[in-house]
N, CA, C and O atoms as a Tripos MOL2 file, in Angstrom:
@<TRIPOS>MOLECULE
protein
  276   275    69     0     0
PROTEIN
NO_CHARGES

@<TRIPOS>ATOM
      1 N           0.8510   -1.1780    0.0000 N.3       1 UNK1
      2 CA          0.0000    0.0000    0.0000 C.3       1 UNK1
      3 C           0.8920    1.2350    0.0000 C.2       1 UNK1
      4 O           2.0660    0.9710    0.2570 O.2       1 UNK1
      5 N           0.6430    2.4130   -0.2070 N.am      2 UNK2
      6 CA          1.2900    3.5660   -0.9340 C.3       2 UNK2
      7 C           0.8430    3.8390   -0.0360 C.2       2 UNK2
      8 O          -0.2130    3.3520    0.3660 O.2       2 UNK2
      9 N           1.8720    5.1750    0.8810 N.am      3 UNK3
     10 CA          1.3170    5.9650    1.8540 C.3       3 UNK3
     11 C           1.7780    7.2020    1.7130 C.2       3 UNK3
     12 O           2.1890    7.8140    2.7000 O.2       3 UNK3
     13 N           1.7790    7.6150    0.7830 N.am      4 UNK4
     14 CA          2.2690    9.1550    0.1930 C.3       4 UNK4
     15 C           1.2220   10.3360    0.8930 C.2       4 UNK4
     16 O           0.1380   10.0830    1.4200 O.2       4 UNK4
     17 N           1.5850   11.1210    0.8100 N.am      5 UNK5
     18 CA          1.0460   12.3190    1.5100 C.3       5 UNK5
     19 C          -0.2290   12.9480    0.2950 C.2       5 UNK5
     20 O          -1.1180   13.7130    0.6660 O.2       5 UNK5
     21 N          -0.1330   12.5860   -0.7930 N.am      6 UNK6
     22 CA         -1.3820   13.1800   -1.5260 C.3       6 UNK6
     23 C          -2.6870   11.8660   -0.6480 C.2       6 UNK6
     24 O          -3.6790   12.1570    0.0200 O.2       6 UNK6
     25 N          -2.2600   10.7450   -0.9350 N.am      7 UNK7
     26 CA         -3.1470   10.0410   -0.7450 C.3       7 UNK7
     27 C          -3.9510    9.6130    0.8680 C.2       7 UNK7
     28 O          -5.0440    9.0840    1.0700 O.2       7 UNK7
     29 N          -2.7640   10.1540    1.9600 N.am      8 UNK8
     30 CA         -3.8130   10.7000    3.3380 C.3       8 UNK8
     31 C          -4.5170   11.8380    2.7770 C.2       8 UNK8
     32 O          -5.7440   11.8750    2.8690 O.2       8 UNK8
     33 N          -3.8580   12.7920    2.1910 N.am      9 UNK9
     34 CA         -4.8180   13.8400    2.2590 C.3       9 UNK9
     35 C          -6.3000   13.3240    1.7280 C.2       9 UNK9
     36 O          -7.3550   13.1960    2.3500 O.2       9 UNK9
     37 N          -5.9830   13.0830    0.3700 N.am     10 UNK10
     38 CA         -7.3470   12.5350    0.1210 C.3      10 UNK10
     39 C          -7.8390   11.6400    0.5560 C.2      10 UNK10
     40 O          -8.7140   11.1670   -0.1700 O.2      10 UNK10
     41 N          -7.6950   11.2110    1.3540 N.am     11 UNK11
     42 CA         -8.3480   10.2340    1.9950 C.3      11 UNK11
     43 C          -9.3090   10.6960    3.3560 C.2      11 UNK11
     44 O         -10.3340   10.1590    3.7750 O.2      11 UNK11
     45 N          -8.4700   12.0730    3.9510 N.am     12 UNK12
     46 CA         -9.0550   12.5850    4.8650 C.3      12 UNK12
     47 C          -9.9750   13.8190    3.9200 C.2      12 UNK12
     48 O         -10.5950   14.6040    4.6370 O.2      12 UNK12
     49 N         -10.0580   13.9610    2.9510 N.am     13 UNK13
     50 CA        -11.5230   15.0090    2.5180 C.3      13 UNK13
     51 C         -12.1790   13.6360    2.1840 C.2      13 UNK13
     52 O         -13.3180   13.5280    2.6380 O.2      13 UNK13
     53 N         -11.8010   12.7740    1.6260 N.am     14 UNK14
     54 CA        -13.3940   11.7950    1.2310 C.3      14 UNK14
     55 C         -13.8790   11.4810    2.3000 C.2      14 UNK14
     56 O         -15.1080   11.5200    2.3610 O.2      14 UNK14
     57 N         -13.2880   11.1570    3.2400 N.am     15 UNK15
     58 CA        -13.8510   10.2880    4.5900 C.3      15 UNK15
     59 C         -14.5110   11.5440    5.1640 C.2      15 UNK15
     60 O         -15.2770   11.3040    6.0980 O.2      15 UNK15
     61 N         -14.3840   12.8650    4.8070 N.am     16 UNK16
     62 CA        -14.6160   13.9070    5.7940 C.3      16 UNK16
     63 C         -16.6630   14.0530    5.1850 C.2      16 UNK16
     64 O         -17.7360   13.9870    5.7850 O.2      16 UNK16
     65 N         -16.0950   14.3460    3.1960 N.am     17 UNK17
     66 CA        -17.4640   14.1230    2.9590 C.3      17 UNK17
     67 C         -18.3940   13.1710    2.7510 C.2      17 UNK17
     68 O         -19.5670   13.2720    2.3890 O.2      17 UNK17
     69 N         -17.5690   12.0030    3.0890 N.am     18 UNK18
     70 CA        -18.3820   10.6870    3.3100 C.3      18 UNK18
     71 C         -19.2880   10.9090    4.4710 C.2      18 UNK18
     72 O         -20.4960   10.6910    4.3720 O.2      18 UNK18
     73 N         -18.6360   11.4160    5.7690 N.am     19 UNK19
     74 CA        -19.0040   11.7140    7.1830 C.3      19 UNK19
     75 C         -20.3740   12.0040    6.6220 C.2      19 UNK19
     76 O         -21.4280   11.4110    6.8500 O.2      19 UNK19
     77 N         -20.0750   13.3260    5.6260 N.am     20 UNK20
     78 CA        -21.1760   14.1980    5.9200 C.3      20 UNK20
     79 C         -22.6290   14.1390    5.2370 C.2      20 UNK20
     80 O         -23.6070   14.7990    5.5880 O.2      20 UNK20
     81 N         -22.5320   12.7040    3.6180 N.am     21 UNK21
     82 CA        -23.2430   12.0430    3.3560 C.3      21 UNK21
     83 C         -24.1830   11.2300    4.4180 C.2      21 UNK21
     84 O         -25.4060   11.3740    4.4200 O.2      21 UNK21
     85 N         -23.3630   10.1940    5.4970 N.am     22 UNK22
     86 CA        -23.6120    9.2270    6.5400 C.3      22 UNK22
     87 C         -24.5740   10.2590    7.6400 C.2      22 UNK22
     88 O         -25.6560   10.0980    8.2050 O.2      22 UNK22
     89 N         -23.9050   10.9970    7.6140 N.am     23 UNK23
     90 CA        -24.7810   11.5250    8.7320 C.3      23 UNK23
     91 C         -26.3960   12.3590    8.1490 C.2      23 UNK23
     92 O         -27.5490   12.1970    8.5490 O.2      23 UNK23
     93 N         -25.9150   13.1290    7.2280 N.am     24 UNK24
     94 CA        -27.4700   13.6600    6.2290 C.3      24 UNK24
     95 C         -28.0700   12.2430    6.1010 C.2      24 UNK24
     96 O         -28.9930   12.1480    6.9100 O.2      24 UNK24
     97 N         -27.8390   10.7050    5.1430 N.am     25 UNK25
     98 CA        -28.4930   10.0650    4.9700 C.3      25 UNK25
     99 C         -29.3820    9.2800    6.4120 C.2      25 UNK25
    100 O         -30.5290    8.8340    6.3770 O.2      25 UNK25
    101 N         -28.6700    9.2920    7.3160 N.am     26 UNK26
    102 CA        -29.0680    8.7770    8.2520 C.3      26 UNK26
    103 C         -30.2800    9.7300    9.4280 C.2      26 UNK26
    104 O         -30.8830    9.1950   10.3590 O.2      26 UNK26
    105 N         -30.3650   11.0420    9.0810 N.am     27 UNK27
    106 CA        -31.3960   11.8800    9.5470 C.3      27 UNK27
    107 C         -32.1530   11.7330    8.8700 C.2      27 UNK27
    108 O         -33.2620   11.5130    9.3560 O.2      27 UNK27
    109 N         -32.0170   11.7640    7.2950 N.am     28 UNK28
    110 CA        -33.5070   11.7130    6.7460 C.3      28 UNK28
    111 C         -33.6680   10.3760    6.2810 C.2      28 UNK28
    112 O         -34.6040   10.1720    5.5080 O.2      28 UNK28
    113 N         -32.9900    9.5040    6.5820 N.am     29 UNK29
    114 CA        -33.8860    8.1280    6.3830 C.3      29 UNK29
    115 C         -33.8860    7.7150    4.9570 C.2      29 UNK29
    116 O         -34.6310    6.8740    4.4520 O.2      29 UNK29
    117 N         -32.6500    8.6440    4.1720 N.am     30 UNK30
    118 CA        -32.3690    7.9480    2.9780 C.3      30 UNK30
    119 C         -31.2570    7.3230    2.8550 C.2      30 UNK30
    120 O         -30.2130    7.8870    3.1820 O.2      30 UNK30
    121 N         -31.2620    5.9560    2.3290 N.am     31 UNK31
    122 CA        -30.6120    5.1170    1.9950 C.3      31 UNK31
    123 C         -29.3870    5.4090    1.4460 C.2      31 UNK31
    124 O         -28.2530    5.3260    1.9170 O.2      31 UNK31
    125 N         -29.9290    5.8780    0.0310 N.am     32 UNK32
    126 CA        -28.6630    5.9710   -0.7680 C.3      32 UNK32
    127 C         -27.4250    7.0420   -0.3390 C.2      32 UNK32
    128 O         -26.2150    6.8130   -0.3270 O.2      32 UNK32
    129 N         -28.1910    8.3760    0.0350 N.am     33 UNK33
    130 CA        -26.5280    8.8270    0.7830 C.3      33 UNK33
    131 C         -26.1070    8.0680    1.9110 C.2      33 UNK33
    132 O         -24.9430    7.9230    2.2840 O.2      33 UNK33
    133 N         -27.1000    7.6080    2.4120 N.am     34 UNK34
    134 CA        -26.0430    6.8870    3.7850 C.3      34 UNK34
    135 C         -25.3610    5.5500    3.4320 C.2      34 UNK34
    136 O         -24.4450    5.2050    4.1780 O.2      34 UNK34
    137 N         -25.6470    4.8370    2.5070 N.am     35 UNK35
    138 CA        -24.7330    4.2510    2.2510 C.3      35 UNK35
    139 C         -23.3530    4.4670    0.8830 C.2      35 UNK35
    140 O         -22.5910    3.6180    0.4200 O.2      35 UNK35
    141 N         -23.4700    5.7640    0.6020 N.am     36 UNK36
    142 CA        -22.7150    6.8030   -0.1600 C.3      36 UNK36
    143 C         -21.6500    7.2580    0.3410 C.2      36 UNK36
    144 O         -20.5460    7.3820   -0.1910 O.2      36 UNK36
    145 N         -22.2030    7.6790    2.0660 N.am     37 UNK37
    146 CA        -21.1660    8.0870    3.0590 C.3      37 UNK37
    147 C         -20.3850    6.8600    3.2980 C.2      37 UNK37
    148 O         -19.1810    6.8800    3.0410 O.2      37 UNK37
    149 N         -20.8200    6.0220    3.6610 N.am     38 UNK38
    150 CA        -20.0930    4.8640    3.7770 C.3      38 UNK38
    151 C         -19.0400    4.2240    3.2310 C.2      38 UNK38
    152 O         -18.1270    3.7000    3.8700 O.2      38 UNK38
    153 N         -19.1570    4.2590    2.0260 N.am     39 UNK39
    154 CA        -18.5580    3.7120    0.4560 C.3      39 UNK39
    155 C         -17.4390    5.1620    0.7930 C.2      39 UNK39
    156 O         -16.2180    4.9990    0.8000 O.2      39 UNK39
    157 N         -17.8680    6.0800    0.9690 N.am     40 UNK40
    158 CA        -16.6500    7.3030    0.9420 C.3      40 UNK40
    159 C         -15.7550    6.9870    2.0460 C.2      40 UNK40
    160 O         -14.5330    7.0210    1.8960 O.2      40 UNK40
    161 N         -16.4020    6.6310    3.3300 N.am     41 UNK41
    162 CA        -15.7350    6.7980    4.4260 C.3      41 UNK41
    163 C         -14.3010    5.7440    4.1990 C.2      41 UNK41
    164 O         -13.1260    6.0410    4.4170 O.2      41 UNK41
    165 N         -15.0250    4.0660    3.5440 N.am     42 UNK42
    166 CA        -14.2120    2.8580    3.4210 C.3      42 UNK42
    167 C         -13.0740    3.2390    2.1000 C.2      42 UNK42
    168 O         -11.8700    2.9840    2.0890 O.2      42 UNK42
    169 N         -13.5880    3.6720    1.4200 N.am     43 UNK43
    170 CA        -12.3770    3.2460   -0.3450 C.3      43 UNK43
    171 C         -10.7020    4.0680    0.0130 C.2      43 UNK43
    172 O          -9.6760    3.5050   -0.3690 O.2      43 UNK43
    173 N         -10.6670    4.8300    0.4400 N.am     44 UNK44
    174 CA         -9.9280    4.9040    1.0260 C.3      44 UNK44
    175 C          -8.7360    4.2340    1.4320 C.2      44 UNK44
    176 O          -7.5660    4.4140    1.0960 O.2      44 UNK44
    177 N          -9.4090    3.2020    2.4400 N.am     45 UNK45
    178 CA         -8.2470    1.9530    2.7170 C.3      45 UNK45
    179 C          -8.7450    0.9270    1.9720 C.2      45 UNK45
    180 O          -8.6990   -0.1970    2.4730 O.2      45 UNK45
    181 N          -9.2550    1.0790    0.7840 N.am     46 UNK46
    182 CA         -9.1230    0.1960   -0.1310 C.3      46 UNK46
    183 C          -8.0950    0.4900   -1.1130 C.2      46 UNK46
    184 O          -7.0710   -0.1560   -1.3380 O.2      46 UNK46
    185 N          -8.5450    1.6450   -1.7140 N.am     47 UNK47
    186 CA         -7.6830    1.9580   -2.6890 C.3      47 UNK47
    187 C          -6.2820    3.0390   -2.5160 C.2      47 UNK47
    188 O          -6.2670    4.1280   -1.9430 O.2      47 UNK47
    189 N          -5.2420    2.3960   -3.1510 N.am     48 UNK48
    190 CA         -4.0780    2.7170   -2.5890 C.3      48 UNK48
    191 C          -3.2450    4.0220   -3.7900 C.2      48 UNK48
    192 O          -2.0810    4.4180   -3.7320 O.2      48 UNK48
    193 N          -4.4980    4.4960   -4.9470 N.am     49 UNK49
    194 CA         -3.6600    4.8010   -5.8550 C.3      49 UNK49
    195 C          -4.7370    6.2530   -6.0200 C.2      49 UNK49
    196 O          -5.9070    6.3040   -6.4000 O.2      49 UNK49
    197 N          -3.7040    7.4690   -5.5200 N.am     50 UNK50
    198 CA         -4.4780    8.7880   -5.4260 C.3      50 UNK50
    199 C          -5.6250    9.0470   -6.4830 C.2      50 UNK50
    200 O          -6.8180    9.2700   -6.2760 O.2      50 UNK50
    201 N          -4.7540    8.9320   -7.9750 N.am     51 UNK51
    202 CA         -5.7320    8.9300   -8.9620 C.3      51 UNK51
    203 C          -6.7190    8.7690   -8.7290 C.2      51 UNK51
    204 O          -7.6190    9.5520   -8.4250 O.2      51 UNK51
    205 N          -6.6750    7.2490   -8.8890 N.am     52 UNK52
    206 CA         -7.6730    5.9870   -8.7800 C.3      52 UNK52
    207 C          -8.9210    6.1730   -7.5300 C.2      52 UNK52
    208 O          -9.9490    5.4970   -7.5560 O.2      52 UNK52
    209 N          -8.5950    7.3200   -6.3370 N.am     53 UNK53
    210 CA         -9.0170    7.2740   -5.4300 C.3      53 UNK53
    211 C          -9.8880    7.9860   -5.6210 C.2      53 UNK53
    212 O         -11.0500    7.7620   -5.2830 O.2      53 UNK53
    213 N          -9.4150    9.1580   -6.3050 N.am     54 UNK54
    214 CA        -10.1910   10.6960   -6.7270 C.3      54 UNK54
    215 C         -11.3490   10.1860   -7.8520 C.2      54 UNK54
    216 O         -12.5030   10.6140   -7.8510 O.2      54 UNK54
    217 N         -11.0580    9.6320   -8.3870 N.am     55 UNK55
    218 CA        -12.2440    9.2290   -9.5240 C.3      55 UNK55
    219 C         -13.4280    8.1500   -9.1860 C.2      55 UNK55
    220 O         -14.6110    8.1030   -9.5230 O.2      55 UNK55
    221 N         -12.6990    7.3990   -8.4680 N.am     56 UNK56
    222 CA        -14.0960    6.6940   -8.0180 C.3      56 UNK56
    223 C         -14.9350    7.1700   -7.1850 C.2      56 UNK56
    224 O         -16.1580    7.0350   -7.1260 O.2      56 UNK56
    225 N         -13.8670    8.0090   -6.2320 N.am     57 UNK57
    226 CA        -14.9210    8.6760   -4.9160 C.3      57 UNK57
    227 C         -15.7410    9.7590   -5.3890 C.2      57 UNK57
    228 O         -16.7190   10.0820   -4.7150 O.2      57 UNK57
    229 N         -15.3720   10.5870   -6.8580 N.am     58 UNK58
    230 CA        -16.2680   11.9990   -7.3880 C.3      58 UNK58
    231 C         -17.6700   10.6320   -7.9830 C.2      58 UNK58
    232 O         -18.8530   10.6220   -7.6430 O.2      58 UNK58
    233 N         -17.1790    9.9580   -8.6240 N.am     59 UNK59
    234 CA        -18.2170    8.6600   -9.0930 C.3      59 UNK59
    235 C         -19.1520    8.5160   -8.0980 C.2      59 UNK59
    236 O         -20.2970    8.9030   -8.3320 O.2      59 UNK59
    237 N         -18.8390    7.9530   -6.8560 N.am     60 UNK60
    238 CA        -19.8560    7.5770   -5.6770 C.3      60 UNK60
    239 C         -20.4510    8.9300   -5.1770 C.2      60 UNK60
    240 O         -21.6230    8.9070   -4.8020 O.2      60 UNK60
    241 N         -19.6320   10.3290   -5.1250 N.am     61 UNK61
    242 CA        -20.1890   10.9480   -4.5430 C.3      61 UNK61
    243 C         -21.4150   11.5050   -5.0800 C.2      61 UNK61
    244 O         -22.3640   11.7980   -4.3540 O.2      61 UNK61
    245 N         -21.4130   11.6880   -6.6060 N.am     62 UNK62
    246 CA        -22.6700   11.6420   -7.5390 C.3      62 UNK62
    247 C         -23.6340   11.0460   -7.5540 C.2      62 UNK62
    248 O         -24.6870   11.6080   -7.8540 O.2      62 UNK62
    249 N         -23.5850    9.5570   -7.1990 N.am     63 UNK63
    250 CA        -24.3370    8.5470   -6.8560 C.3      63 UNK63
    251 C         -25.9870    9.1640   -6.7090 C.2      63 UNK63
    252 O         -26.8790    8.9400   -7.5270 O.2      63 UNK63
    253 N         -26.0960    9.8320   -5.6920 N.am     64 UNK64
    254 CA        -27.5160    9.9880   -4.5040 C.3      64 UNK64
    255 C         -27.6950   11.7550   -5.7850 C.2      64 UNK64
    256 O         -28.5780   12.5470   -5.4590 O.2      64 UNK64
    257 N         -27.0990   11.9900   -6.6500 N.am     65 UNK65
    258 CA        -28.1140   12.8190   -7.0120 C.3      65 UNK65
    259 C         -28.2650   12.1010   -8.3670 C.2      65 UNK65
    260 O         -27.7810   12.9070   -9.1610 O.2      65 UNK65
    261 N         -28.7000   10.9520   -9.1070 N.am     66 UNK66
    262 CA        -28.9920   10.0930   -9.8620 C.3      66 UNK66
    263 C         -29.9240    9.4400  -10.1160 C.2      66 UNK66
    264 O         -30.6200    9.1930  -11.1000 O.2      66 UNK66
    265 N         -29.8320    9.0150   -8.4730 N.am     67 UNK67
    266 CA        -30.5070    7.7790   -8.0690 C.3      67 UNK67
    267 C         -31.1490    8.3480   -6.7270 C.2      67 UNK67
    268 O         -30.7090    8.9750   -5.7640 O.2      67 UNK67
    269 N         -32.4850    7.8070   -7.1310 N.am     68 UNK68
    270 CA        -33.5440    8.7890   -6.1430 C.3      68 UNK68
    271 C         -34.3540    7.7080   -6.2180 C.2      68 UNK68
    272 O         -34.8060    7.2750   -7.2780 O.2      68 UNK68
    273 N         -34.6490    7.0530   -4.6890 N.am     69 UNK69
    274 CA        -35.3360    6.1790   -4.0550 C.3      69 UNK69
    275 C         -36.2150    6.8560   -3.0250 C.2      69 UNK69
    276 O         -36.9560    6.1830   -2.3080 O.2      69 UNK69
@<TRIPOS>BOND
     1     1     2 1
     2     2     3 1
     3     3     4 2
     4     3     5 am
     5     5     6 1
     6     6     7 1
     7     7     8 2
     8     7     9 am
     9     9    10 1
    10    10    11 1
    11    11    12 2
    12    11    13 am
    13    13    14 1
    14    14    15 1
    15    15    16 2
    16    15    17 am
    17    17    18 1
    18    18    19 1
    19    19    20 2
    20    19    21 am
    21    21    22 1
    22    22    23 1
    23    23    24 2
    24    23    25 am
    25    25    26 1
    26    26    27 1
    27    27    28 2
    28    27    29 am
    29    29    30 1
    30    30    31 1
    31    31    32 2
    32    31    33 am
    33    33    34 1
    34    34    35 1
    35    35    36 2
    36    35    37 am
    37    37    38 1
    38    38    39 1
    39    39    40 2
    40    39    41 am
    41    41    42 1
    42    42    43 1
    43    43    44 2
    44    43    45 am
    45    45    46 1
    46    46    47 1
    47    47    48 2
    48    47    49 am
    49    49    50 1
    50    50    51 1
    51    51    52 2
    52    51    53 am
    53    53    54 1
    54    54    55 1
    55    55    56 2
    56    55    57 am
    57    57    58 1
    58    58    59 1
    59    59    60 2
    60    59    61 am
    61    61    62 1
    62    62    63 1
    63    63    64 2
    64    63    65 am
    65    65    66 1
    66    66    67 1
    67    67    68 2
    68    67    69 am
    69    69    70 1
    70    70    71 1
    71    71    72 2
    72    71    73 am
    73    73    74 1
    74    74    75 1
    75    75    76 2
    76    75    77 am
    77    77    78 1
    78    78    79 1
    79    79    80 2
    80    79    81 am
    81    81    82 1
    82    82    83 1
    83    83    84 2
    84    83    85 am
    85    85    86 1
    86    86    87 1
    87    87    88 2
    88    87    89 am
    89    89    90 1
    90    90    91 1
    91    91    92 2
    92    91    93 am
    93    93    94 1
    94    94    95 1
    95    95    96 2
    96    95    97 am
    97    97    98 1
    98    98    99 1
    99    99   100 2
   100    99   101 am
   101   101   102 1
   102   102   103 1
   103   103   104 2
   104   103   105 am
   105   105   106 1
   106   106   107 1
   107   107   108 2
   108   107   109 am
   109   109   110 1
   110   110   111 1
   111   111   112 2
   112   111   113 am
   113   113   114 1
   114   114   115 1
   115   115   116 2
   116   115   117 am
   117   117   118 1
   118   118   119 1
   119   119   120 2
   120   119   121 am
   121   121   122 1
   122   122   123 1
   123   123   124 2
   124   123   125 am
   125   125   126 1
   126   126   127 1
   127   127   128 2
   128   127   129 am
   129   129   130 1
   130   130   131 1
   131   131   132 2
   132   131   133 am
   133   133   134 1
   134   134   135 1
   135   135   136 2
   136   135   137 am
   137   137   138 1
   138   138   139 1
   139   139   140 2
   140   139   141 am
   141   141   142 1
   142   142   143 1
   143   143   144 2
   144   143   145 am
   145   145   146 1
   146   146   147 1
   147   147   148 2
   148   147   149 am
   149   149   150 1
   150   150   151 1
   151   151   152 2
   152   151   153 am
   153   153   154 1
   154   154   155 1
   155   155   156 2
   156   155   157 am
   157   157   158 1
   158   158   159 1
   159   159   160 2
   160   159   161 am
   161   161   162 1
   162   162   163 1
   163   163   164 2
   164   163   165 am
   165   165   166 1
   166   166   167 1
   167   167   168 2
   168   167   169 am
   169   169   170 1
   170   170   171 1
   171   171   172 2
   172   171   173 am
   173   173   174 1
   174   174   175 1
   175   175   176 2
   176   175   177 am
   177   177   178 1
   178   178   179 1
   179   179   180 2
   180   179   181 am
   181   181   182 1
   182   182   183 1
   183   183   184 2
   184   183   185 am
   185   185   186 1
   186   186   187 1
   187   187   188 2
   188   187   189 am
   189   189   190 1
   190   190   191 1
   191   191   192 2
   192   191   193 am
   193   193   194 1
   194   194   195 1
   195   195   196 2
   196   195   197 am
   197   197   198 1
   198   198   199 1
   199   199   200 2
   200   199   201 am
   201   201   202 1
   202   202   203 1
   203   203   204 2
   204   203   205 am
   205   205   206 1
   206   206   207 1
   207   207   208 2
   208   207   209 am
   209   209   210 1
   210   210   211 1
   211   211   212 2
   212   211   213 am
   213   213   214 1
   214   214   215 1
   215   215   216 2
   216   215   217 am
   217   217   218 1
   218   218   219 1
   219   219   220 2
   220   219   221 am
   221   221   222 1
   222   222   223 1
   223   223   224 2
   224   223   225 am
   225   225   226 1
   226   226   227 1
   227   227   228 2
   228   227   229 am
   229   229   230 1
   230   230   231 1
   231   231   232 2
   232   231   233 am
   233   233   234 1
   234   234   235 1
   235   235   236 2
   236   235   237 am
   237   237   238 1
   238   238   239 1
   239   239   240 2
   240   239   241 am
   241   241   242 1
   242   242   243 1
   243   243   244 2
   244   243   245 am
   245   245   246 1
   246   246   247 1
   247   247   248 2
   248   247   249 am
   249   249   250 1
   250   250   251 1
   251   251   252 2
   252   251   253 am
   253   253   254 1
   254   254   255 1
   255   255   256 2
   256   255   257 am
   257   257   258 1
   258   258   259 1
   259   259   260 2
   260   259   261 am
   261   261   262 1
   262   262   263 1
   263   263   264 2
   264   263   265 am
   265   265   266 1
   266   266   267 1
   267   267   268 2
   268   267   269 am
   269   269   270 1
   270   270   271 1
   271   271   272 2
   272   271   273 am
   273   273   274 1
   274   274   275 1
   275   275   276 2
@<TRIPOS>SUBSTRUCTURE
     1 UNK1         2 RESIDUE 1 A UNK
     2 UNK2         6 RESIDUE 1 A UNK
     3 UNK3        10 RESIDUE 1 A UNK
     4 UNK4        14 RESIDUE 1 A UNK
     5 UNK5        18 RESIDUE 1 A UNK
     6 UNK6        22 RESIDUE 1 A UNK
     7 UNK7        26 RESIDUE 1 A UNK
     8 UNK8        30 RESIDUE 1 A UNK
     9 UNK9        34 RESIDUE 1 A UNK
    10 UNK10       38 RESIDUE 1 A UNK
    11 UNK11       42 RESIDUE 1 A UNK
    12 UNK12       46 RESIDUE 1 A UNK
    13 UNK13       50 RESIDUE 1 A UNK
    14 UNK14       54 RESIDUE 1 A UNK
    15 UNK15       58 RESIDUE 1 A UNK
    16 UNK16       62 RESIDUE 1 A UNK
    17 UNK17       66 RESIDUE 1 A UNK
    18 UNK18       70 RESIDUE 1 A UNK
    19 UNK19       74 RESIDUE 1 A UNK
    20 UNK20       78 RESIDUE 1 A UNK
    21 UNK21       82 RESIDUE 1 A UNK
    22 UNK22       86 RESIDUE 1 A UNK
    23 UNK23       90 RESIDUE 1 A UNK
    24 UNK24       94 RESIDUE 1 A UNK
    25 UNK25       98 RESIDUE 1 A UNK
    26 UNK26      102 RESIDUE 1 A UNK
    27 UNK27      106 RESIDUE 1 A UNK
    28 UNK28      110 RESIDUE 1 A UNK
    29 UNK29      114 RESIDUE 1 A UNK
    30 UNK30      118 RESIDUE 1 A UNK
    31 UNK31      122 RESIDUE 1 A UNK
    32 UNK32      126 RESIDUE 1 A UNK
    33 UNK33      130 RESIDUE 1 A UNK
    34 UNK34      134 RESIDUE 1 A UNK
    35 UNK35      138 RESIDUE 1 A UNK
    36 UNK36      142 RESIDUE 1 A UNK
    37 UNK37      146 RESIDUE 1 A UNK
    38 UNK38      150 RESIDUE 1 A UNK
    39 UNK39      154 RESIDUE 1 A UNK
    40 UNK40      158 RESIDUE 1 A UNK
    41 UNK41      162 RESIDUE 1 A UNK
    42 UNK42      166 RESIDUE 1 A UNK
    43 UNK43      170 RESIDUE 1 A UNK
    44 UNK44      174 RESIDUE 1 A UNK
    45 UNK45      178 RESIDUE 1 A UNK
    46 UNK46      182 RESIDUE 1 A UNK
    47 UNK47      186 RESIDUE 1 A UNK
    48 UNK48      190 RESIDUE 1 A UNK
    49 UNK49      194 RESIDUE 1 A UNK
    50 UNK50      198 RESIDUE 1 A UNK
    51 UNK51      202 RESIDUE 1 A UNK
    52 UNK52      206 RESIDUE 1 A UNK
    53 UNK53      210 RESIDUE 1 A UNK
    54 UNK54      214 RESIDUE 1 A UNK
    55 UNK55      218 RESIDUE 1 A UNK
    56 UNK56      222 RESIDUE 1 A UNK
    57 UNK57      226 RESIDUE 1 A UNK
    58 UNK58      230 RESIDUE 1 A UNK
    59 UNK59      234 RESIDUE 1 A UNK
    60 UNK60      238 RESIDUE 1 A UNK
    61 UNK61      242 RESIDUE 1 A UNK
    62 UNK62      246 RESIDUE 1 A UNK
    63 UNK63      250 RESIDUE 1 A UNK
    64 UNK64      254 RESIDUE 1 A UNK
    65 UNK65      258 RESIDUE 1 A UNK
    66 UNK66      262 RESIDUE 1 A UNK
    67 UNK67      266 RESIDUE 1 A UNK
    68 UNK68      270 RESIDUE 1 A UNK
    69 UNK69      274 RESIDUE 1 A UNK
């Protein structure tokens, strides 16, 4: 795993607006951001490659305005 300093950083804004998905989805009782926040909070320590990190997480973070349950 790569522990370069771009990739804490980003790791600490996704997890920050993951937080802030998890916590909105979970007041209003919608699903899809709260498990949006989630997916933000985890990829992170999944994925080890800044790029790679930044593009999937703008991907998920789009998610909940798409997809409306």
């Amino acid at each position: 795993m790569d522990n370069s300093v771009s990739t804490l950083m980003w790791g600490i804004v996704w997890g920050s607006i993951g937080f802030g998905y998890f916590i909105y989805g979970r007041k209003q009782k919608a699903v899809i951001p709260f498990l949006c926040g989630i997916a933000l909070m985890v990829l992170p320590y999944l994925i080890s490659s800044a790029l790679l990190l930044f593009i999937v997480c703008i991907a998920v973070m789009f998610i909940p305005y798409y997809i409306k349950i």
